[in-house]
Every structure is written in C-alpha cells, then in structure tokens.
N, C-alpha and C positions, 0 to 999 in steps of 0.2 A: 189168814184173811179168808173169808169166806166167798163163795161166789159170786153172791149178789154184793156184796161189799165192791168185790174187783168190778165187775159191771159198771157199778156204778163211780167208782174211781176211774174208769175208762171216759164212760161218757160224761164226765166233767172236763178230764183232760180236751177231749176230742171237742166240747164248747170252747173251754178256754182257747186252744191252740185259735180254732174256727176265728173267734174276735180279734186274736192277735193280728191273725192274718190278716182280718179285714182295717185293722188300722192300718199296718205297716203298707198296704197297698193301697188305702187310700190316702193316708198322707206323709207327706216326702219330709223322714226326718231332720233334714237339713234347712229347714226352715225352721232348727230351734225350740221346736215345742218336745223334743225328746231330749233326756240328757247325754251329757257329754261323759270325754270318757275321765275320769279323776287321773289315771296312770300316764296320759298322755296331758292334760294340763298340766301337772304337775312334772312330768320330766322334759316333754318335750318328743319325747319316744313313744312309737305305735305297741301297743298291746297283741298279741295275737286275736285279740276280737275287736280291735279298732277297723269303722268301716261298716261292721257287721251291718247296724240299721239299714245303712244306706245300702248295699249289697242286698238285702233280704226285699227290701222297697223295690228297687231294679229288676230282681226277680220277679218277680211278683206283674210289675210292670212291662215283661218279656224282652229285657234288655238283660240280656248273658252277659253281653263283653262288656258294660256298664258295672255289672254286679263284681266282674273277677277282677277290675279295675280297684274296688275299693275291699273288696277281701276274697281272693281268689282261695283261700285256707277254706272258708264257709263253704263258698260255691262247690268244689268238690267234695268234701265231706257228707252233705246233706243226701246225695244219692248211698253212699257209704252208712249213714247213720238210717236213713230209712230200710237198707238191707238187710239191717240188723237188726232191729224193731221186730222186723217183717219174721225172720228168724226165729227171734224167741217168741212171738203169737204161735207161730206156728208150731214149732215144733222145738219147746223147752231144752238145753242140754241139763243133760244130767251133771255135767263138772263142766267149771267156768275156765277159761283159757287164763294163764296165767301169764303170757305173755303180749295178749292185746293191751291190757290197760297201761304198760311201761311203754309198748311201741306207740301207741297214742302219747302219752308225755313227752316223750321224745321228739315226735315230729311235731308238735306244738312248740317245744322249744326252738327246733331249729327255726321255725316260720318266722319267730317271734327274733332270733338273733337276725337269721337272713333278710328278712323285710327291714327292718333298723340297716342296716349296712348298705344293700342294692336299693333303697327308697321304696318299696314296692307297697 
C-alpha cells in the first residue's frame, strides 16, 4: 500500500466513522429505523453485541450508566479499542501478540454466556 493510498484510506475511514456518529447520536435506534438483531429474534438469546446501537446512542448522548445498561461489553472496550488504534498509528510492532486475539475471543464468549444466564 502505498502512502498516499493509506492517507487516503484513513481519511475516508475518518468521514465514514464522522457520519456514523452523527446518525447514531442523532437518532435513537430504538425507535426502529435501525435493524434488529436476527440471533436474538430468532432464539430469544442476547448476542454479545445486542444493545450495541442503543449503548453507542447513550453515549453519544452523555448517558454512561444508560449505555452500560444496554451493553456494558462496548462501553468498556471502546477506551480499550481506541488504545490500540492509538498504538499501532503510532508506533507499528514489529511481531503481533499471539495471545491477544484468543483472550479477546474468550472474553466475548464469556460475556455472551454470562449476560444469557445473569439477564444483563
């Protein structure tokens, strides 16, 4: 990939994210204009990203305890996920951790078993 290539693969990113955000904070996906989730119609059972919209809209709208109510898995992760971003801009590793992407799996499973069991 070349430089200007990346640049500019950035600043598209960096538009698209920009709109998303301005939809999901201006309008509240629980008024049905967003879809729903298919894993959860269909069993009955929360996904480990059921909530997400509404959680990300909360945000957005400066309601924390609103957001961790409907997926408190997002809410923490996002400082998490932006660390990491932040990380590789910065300062590329040379070899990739072979045991983040399994402990990320994991703890998404567990969220996804314990939220189904405790209602969360």
């Amino acid at each position: 990939m070349t430089p200007n290539t990346k640049k500019a693969a950035w600043a598209l990113a960096a538009i698209a994210a920009f709109f998303a955000l301005y939809i999901y904070a201006r309008f509240d996906p629980a008024d049905n204009i967003f879809p729903r989730c298919p894993f959860h119609w269909a069993t009955g059972l929360k996904c480990p990203g059921c909530g997400s919209q509404r959680a990300l809209h909360q945000l957005l709208n400066k309601d924390l305890v609103a957001a961790v109510r409907y997926n408190a898995a997002l809410v923490i992760s996002i400082p998490l996920l932006i660390i990491l971003l932040l990380a590789e801009i910065i300062k590329p590793p040379r070899r990739h951790n072979k045991i983040l992407p399994w402990a990320i799996i994991i703890i998404i499973a567990l969220w996804w078993i314990l939220r189904n069991i405790f209602g969360w």
